[in-house]
C-alpha positions, 0 to 999 in steps of 0.5 A, spaced: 720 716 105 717 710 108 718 710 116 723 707 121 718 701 123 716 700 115 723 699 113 723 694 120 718 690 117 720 689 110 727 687 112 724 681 117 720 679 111 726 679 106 730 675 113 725 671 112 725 669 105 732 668 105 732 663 110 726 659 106 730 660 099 736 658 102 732 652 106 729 650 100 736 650 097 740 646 101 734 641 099 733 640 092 741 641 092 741 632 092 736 632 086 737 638 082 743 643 083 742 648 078 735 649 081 739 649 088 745 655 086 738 659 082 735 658 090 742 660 094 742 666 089 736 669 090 737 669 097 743 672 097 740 678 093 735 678 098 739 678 104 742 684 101 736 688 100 736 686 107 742 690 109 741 696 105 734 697 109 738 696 115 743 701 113 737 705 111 734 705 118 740 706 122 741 713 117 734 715 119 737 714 126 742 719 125 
């Protein structure tokens, strides 16, 4: 089981990716939109895995 402060630091880098992904995708929207959803869904995913750690933390918490 990895501890509280580990599961903070994966969850800001996966934070992190979501927004560049989604950055990233909102750019190449204009030039090659099958690239952008492919972008805005890997983001989501990692926003997702964001939450579980989250919730993960907050259950540790508990």
């Amino acid at each position: 089981m990895k501890t509280a402060e580990d599961l903070r630091t994966r969850a800001k880098e996966l934070s992190k990716q979501a927004v560049e992904l989604r950055r990233k995708g909102s750019e190449a929207y204009s030039t090659n939109q099958e690239l952008a959803k492919q972008l805005r869904q890997q983001a989501r995913e990692a926003m997702k895995r964001c939450q579980v750690l989250l919730q993960e933390i907050k259950r540790q918490q508990v």
